[in-house]
N, CA, C and O atoms as a Tripos MOL2 file, in Angstrom:
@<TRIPOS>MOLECULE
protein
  308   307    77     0     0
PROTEIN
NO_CHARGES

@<TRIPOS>ATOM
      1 N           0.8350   -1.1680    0.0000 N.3       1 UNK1
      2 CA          0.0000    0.0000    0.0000 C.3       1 UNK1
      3 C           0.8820    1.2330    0.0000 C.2       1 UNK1
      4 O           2.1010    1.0850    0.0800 O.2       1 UNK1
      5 N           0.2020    2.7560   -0.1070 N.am      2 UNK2
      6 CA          1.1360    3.7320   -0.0760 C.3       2 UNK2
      7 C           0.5160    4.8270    1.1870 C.2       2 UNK2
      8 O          -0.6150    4.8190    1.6730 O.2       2 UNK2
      9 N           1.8400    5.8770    1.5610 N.am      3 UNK3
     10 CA          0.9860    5.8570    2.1910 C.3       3 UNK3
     11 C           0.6160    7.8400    1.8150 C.2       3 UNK3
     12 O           0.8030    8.2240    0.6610 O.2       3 UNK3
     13 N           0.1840    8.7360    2.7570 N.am      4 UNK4
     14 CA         -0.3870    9.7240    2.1380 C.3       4 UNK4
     15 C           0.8960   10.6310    1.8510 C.2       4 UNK4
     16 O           2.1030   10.6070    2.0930 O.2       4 UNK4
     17 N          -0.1370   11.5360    1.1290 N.am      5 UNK5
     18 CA          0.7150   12.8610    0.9720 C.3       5 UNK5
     19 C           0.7720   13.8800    1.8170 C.2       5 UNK5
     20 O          -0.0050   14.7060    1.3370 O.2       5 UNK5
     21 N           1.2450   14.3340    2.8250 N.am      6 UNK6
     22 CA          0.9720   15.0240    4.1410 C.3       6 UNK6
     23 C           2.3900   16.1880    4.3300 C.2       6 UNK6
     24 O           3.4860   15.8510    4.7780 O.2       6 UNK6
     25 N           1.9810   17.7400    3.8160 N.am      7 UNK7
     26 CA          2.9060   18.2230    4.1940 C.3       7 UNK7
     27 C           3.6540   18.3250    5.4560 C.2       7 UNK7
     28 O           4.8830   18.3910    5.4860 O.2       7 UNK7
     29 N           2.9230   18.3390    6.4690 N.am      8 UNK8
     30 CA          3.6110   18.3370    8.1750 C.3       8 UNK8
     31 C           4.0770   16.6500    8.3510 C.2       8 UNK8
     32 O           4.6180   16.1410    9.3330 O.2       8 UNK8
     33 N           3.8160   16.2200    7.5130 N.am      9 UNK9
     34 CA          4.5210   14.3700    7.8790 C.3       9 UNK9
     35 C           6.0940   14.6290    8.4140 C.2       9 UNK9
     36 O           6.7520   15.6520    8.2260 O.2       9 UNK9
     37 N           6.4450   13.6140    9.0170 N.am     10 UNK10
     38 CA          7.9880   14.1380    9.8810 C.3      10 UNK10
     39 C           8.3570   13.1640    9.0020 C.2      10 UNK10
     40 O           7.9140   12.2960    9.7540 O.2      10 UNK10
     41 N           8.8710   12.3810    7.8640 N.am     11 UNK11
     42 CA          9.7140   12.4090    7.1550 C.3      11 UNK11
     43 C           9.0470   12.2710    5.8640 C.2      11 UNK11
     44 O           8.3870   11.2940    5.5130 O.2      11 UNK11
     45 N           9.2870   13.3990    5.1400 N.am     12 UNK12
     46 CA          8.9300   14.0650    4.0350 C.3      12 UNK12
     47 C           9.0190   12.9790    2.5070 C.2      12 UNK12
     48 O           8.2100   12.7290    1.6130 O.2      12 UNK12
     49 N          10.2200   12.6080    2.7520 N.am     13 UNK13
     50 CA         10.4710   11.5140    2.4060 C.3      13 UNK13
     51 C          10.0820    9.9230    1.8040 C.2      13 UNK13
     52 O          10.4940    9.1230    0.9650 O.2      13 UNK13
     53 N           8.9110   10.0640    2.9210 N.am     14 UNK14
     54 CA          8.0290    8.8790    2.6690 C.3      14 UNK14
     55 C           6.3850    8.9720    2.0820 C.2      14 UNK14
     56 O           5.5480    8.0730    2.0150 O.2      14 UNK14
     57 N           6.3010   10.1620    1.7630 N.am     15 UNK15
     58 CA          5.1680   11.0950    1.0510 C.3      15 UNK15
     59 C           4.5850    9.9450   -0.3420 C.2      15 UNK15
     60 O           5.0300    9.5900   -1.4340 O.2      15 UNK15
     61 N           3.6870    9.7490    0.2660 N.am     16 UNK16
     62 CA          3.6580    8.5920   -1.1310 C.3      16 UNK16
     63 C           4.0930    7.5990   -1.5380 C.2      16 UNK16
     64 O           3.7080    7.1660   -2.6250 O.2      16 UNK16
     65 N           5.1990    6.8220   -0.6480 N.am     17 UNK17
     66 CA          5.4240    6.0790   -0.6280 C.3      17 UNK17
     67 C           5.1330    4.3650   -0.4810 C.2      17 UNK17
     68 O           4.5740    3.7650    0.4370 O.2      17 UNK17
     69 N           5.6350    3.9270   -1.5350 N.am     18 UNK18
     70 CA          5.0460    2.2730   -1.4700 C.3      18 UNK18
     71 C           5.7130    1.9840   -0.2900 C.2      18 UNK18
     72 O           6.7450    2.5780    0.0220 O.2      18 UNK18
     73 N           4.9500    0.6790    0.7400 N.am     19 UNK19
     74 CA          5.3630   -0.0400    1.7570 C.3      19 UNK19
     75 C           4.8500   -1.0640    1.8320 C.2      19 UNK19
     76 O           3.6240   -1.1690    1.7920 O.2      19 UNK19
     77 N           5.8970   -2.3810    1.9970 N.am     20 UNK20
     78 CA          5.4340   -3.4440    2.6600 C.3      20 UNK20
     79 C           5.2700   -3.8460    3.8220 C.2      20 UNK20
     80 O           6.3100   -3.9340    4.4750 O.2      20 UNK20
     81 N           4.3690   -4.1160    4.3090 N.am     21 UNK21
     82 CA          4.5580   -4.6470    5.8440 C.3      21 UNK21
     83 C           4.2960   -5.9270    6.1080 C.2      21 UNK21
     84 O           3.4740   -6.6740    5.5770 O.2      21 UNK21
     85 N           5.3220   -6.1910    7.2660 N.am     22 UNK22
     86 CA          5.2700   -8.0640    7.4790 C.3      22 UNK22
     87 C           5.2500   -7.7080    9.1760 C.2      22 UNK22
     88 O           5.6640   -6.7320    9.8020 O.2      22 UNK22
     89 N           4.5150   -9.0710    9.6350 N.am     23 UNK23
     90 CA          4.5150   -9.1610   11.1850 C.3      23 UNK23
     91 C           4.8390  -10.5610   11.4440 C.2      23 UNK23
     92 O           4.9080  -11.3450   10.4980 O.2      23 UNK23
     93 N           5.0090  -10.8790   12.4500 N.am     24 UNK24
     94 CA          5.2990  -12.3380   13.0670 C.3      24 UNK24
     95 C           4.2730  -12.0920   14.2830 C.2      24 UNK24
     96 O           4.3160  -11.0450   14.9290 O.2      24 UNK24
     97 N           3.1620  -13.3230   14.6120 N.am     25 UNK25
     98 CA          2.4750  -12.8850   15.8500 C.3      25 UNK25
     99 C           2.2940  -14.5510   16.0300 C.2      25 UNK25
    100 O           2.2940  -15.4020   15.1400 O.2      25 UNK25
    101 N           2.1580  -14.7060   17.3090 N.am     26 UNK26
    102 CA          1.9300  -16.0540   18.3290 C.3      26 UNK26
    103 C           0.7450  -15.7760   19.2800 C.2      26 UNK26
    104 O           0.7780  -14.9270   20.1710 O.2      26 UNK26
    105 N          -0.2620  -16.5440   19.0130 N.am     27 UNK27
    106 CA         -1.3710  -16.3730   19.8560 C.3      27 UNK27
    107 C          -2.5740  -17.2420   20.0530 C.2      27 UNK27
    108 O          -2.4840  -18.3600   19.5460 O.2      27 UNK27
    109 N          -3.3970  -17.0300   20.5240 N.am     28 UNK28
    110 CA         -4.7260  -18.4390   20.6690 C.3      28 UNK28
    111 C          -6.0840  -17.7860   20.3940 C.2      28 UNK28
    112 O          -6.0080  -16.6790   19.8630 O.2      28 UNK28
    113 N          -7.0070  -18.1370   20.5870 N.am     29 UNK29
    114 CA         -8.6380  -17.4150   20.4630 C.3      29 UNK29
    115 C          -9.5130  -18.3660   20.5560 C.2      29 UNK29
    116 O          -9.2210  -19.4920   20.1520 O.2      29 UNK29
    117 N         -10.6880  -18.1050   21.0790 N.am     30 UNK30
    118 CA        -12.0290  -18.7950   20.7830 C.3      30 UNK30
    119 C         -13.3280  -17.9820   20.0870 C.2      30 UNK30
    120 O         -13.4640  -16.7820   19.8520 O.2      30 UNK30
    121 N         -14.0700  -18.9240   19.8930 N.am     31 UNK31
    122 CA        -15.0170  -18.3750   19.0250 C.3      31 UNK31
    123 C         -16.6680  -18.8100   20.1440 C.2      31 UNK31
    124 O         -16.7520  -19.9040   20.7030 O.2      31 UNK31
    125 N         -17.3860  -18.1210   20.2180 N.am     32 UNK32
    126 CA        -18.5100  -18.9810   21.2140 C.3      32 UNK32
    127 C         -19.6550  -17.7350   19.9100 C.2      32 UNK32
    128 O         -19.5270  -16.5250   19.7220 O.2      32 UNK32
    129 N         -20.5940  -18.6620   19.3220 N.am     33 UNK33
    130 CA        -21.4430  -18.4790   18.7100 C.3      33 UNK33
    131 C         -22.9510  -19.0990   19.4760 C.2      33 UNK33
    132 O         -23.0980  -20.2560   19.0840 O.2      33 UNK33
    133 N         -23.5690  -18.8770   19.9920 N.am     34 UNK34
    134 CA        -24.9110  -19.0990   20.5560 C.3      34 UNK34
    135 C         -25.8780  -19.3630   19.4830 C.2      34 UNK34
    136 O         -26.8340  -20.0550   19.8330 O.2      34 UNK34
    137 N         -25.8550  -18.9480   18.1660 N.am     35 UNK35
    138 CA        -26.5230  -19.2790   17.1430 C.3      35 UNK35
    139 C         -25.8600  -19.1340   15.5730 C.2      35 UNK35
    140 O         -24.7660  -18.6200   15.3400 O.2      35 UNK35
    141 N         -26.6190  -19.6060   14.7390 N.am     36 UNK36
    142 CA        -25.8280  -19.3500   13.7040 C.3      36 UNK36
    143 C         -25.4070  -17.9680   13.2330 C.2      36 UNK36
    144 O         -24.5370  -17.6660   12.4150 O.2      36 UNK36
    145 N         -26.1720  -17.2500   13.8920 N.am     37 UNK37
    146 CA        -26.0050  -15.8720   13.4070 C.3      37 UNK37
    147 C         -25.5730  -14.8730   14.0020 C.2      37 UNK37
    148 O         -25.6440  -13.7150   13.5890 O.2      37 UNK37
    149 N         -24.9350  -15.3610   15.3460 N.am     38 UNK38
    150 CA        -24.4790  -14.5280   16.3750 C.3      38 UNK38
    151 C         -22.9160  -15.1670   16.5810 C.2      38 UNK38
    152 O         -22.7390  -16.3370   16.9210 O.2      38 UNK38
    153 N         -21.8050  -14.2030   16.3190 N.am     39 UNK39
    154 CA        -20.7780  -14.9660   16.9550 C.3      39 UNK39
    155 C         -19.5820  -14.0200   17.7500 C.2      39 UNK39
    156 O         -19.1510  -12.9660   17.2810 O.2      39 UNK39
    157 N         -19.2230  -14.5040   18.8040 N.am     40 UNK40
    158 CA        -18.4930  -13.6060   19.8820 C.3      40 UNK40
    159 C         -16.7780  -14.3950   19.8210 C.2      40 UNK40
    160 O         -16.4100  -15.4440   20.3490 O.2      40 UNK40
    161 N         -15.8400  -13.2170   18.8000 N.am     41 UNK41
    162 CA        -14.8050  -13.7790   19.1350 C.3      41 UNK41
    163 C         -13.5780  -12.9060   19.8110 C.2      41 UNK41
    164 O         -13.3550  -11.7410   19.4800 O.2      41 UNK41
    165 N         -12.7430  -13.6840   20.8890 N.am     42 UNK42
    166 CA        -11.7170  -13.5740   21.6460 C.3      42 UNK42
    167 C         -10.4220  -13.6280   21.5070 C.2      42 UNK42
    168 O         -10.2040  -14.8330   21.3750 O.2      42 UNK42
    169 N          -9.5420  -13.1400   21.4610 N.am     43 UNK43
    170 CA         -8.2480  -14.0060   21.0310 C.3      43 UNK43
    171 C          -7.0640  -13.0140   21.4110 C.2      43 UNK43
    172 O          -7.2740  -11.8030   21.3320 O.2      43 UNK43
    173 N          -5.7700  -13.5160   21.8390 N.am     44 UNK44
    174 CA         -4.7430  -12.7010   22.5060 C.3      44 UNK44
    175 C          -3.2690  -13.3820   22.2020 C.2      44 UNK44
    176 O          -2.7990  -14.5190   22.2110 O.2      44 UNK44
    177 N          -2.9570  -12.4840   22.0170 N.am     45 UNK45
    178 CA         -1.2830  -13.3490   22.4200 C.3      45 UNK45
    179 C           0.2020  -12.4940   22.0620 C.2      45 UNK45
    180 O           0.6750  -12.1690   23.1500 O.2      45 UNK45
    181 N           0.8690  -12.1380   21.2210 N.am     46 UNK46
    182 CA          2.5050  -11.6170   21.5540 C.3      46 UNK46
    183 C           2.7410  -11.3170   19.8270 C.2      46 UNK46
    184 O           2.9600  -12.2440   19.0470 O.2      46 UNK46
    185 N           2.6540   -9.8210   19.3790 N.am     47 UNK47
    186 CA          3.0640   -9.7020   18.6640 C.3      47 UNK47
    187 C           4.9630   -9.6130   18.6920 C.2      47 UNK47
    188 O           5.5890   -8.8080   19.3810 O.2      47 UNK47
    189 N           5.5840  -10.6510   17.7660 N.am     48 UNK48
    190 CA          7.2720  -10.9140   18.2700 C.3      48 UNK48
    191 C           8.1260  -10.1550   17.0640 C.2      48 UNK48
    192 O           9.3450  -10.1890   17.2350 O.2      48 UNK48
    193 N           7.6840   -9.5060   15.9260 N.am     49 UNK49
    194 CA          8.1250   -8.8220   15.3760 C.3      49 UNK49
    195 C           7.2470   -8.1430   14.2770 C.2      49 UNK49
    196 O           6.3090   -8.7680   13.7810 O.2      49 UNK49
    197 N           7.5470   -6.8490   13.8880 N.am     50 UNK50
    198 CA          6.4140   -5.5170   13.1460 C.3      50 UNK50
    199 C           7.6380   -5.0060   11.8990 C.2      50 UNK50
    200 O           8.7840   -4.7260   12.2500 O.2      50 UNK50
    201 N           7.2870   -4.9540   10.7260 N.am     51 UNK51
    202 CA          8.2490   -4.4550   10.1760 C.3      51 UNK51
    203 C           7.5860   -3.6050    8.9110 C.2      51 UNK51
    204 O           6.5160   -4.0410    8.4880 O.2      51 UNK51
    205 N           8.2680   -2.1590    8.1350 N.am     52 UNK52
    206 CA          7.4860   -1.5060    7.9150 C.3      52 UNK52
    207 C           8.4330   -1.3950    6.7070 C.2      52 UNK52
    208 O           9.4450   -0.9240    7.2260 O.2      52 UNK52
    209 N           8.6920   -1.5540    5.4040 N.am     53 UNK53
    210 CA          9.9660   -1.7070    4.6890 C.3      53 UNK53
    211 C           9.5050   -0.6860    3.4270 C.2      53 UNK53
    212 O           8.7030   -1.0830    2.5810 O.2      53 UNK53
    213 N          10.0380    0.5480    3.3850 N.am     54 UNK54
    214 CA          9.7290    1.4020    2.3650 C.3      54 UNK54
    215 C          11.3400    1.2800    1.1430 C.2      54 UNK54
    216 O          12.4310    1.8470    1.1970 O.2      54 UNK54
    217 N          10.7330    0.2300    0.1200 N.am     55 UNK55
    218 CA         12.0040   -0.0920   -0.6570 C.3      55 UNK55
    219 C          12.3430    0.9600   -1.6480 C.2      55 UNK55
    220 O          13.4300    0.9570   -2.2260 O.2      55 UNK55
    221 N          11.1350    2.1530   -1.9190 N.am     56 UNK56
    222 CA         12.1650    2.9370   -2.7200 C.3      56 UNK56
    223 C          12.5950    4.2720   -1.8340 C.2      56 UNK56
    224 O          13.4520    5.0540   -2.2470 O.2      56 UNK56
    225 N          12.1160    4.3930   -0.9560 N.am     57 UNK57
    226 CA         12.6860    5.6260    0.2470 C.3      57 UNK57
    227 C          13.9890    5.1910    0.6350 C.2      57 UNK57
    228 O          14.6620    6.1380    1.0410 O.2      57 UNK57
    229 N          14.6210    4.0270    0.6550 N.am     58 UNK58
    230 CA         15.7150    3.3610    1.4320 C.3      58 UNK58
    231 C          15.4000    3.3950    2.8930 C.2      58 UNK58
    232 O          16.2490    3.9140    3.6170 O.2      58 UNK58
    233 N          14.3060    2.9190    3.4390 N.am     59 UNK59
    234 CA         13.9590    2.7850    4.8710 C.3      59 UNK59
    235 C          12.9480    2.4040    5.3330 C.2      59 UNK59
    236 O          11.7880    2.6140    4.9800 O.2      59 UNK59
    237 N          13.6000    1.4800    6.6280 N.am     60 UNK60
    238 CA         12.1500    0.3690    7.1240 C.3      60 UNK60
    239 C          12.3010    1.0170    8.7260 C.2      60 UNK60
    240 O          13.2250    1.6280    9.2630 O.2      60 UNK60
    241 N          11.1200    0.6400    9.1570 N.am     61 UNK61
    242 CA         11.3270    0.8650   10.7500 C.3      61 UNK61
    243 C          10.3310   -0.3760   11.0490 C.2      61 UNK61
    244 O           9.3920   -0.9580   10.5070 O.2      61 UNK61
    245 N          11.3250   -0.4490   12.5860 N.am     62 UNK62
    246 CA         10.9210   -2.1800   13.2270 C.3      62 UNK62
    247 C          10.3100   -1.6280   14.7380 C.2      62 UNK62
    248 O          10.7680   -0.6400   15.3130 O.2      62 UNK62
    249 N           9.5720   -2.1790   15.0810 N.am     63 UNK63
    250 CA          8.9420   -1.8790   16.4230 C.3      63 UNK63
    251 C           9.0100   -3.1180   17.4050 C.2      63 UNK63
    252 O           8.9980   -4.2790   16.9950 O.2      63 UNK63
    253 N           9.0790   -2.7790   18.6750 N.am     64 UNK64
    254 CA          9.4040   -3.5220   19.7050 C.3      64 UNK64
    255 C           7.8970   -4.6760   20.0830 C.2      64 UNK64
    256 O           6.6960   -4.4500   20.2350 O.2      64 UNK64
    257 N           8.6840   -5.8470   20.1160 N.am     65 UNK65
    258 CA          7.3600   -7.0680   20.5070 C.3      65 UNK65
    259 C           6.7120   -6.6820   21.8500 C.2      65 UNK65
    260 O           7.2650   -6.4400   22.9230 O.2      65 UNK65
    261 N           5.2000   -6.6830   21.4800 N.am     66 UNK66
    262 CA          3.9230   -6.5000   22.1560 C.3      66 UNK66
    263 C           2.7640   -7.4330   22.6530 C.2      66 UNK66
    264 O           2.6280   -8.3310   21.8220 O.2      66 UNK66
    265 N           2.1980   -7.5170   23.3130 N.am     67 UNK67
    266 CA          1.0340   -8.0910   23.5400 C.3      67 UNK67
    267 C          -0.2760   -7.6080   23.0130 C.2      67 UNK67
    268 O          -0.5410   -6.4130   23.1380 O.2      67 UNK67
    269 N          -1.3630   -8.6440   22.2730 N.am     68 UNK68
    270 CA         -2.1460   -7.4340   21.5480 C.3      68 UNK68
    271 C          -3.5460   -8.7400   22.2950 C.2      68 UNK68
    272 O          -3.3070   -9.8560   22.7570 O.2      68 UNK68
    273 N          -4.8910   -8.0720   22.1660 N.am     69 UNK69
    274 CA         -6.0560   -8.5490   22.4820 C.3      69 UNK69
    275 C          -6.7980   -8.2740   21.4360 C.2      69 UNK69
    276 O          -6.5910   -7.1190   21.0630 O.2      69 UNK69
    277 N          -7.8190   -9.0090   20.5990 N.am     70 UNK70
    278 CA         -8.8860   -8.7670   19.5260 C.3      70 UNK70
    279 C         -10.2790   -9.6710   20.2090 C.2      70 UNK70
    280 O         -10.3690  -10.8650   20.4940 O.2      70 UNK70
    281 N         -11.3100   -8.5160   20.3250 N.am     71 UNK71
    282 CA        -12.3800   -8.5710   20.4530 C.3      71 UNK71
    283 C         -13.1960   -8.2930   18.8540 C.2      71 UNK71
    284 O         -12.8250   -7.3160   18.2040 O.2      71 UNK71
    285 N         -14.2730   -9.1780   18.3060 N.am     72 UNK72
    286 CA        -15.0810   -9.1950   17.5700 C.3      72 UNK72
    287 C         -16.5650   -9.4790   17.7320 C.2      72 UNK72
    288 O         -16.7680  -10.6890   17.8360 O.2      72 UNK72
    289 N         -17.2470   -9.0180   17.7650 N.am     73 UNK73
    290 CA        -18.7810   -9.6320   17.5020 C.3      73 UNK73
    291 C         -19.4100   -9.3990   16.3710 C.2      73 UNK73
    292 O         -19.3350   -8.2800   15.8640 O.2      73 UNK73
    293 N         -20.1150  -10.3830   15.7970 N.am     74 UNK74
    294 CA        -20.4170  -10.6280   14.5380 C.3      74 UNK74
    295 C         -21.8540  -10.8270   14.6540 C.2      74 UNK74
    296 O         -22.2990  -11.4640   15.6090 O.2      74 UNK74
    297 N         -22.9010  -10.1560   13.4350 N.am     75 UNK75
    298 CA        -24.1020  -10.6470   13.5630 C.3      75 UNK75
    299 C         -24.8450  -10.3810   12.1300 C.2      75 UNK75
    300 O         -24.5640   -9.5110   11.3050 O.2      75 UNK75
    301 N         -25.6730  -11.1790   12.0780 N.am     76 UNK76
    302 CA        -26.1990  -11.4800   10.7850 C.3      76 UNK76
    303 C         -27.4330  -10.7520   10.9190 C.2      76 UNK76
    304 O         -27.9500  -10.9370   12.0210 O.2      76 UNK76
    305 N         -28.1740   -9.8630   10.0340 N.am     77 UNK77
    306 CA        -29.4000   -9.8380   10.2170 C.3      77 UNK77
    307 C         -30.2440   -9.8090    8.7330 C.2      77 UNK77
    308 O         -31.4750   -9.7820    8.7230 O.2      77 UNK77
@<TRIPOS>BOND
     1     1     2 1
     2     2     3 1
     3     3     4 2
     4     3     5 am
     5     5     6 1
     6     6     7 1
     7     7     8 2
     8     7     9 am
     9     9    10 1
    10    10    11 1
    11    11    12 2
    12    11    13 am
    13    13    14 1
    14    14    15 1
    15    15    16 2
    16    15    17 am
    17    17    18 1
    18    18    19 1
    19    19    20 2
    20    19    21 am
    21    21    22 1
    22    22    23 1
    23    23    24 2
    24    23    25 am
    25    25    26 1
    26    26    27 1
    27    27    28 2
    28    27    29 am
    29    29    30 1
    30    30    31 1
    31    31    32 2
    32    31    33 am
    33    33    34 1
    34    34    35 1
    35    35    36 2
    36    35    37 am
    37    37    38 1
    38    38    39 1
    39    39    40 2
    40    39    41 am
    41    41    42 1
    42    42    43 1
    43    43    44 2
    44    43    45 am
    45    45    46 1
    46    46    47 1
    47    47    48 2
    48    47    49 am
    49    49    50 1
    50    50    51 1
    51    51    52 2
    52    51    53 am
    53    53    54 1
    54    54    55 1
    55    55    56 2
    56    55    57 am
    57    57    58 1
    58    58    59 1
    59    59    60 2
    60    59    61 am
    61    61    62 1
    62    62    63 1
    63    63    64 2
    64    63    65 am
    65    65    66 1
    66    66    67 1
    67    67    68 2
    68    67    69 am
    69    69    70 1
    70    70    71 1
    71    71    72 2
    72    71    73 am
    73    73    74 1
    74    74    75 1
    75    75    76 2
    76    75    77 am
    77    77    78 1
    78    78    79 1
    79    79    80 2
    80    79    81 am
    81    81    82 1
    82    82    83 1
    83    83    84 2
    84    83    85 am
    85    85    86 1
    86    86    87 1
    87    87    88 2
    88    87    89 am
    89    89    90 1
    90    90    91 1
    91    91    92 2
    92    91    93 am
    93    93    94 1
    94    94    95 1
    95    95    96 2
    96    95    97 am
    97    97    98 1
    98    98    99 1
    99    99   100 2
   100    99   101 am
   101   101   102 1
   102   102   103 1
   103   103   104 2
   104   103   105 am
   105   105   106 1
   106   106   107 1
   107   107   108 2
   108   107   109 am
   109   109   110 1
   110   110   111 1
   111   111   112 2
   112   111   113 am
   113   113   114 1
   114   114   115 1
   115   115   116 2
   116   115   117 am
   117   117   118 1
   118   118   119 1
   119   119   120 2
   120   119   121 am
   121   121   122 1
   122   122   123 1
   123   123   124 2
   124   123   125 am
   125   125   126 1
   126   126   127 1
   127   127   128 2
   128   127   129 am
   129   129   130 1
   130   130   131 1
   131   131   132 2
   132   131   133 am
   133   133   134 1
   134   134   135 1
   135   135   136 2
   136   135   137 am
   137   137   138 1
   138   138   139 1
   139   139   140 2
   140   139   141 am
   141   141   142 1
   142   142   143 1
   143   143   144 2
   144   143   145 am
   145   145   146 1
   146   146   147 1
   147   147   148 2
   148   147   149 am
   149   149   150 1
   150   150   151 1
   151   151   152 2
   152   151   153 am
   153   153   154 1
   154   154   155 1
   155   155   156 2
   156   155   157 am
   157   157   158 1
   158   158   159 1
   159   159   160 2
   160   159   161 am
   161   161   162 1
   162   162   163 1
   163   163   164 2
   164   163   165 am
   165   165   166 1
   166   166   167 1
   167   167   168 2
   168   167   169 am
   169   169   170 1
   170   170   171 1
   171   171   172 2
   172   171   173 am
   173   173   174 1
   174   174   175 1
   175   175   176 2
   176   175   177 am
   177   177   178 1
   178   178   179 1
   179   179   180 2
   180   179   181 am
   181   181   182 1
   182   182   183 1
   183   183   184 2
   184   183   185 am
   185   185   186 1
   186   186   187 1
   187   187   188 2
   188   187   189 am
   189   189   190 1
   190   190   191 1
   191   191   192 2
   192   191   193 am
   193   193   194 1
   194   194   195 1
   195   195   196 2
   196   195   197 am
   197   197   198 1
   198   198   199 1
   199   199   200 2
   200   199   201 am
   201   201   202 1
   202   202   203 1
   203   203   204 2
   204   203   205 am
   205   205   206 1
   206   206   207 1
   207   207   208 2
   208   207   209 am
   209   209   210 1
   210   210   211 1
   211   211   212 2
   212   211   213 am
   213   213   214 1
   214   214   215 1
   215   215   216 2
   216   215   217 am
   217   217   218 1
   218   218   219 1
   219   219   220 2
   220   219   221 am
   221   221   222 1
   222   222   223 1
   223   223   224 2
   224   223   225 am
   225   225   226 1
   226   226   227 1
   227   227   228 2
   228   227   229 am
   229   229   230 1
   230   230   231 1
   231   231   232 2
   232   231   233 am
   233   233   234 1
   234   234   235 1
   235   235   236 2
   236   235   237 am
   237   237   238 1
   238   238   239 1
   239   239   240 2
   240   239   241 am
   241   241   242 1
   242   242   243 1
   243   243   244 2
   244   243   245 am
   245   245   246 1
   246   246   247 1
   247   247   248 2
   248   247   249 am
   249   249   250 1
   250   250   251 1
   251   251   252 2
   252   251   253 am
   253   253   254 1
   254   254   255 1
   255   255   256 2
   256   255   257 am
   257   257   258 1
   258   258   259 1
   259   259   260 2
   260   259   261 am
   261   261   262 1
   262   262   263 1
   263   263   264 2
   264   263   265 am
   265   265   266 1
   266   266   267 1
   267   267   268 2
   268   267   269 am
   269   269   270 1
   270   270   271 1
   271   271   272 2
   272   271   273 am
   273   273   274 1
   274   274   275 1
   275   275   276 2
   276   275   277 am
   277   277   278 1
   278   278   279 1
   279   279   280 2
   280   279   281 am
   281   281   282 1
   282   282   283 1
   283   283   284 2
   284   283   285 am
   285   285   286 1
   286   286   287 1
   287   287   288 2
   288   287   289 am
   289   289   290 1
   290   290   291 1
   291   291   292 2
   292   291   293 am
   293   293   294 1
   294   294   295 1
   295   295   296 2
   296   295   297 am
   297   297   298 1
   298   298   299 1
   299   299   300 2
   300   299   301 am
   301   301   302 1
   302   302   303 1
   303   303   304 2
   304   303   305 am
   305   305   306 1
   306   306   307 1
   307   307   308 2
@<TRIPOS>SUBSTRUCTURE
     1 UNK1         2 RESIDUE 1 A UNK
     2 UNK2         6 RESIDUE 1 A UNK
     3 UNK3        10 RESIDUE 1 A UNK
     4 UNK4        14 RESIDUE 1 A UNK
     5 UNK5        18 RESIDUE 1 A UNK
     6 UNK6        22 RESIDUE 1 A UNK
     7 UNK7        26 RESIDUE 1 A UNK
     8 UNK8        30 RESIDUE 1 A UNK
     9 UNK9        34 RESIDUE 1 A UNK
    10 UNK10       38 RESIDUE 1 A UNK
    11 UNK11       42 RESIDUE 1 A UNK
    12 UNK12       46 RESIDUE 1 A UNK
    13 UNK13       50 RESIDUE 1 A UNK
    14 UNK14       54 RESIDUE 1 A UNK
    15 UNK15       58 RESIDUE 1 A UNK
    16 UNK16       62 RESIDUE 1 A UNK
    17 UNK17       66 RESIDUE 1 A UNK
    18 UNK18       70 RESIDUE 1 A UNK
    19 UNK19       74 RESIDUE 1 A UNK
    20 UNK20       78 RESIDUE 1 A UNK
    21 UNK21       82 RESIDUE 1 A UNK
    22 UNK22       86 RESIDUE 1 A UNK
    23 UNK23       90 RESIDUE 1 A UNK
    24 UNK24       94 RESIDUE 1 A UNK
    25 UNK25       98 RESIDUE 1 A UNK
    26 UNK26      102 RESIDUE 1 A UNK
    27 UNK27      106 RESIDUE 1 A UNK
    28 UNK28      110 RESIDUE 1 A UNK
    29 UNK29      114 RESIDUE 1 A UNK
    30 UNK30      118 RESIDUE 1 A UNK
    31 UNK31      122 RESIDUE 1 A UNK
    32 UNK32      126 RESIDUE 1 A UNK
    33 UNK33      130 RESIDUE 1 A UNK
    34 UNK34      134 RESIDUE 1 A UNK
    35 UNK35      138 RESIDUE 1 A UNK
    36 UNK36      142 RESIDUE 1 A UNK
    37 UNK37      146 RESIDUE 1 A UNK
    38 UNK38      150 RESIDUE 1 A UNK
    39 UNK39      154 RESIDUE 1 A UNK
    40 UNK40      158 RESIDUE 1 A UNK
    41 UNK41      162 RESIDUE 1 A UNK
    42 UNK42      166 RESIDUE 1 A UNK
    43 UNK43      170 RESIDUE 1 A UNK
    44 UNK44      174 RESIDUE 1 A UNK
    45 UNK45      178 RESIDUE 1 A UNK
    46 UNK46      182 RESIDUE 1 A UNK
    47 UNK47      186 RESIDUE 1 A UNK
    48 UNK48      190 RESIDUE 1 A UNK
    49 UNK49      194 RESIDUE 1 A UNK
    50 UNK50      198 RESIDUE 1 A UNK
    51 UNK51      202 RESIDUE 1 A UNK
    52 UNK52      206 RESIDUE 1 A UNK
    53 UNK53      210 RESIDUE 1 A UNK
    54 UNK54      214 RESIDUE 1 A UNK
    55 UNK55      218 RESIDUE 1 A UNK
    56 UNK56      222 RESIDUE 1 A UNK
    57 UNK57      226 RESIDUE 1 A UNK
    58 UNK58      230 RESIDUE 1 A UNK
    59 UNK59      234 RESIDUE 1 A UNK
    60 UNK60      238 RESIDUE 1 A UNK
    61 UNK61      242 RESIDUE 1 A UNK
    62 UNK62      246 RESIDUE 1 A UNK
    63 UNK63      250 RESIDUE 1 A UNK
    64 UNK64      254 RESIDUE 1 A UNK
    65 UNK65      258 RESIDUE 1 A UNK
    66 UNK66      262 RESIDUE 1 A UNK
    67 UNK67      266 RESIDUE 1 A UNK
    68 UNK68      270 RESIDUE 1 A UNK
    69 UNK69      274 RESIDUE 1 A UNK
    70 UNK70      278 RESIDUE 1 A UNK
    71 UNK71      282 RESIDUE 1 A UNK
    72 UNK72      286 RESIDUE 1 A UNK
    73 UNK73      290 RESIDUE 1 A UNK
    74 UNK74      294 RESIDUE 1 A UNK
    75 UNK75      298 RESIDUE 1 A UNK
    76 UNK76      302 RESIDUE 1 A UNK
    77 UNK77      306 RESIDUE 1 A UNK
């Protein structure tokens, strides 16, 4: 994806720029649906690496491993 064009952006640099991003994450979840059309999901665990790789800017930035939680509820009507 790219990302915007933003004069006050703090590196100017990356104005439009294509980026790939890759993550590494370790984690578990459940799903508890009460009906077919209702479903409640849970799930948590350790994001262990974030990486943000802008190949024609010449620059990636890496962020420090986290713990993350995802709540969803889903419903059909």
């Amino acid at each position: 994806f790219r990302t915007d064009n933003q004069q006050e952006f703090k590196y100017r640099r990356l104005n439009g720029a294509a980026v790939d991003y890759l993550e590494y994450r370790a984690g578990a979840g459940i799903t508890y649906s009460p009906t077919n059309r209702i479903a409640l999901d849970v799930s948590g665990g350790y994001s262990i690496q974030r990486q943000f790789n802008f190949e024609r800017a010449d620059t990636d930035f890496r962020t420090d491993p986290a713990p993350y939680v995802r709540l969803a509820f889903k419903a059909q009507f």
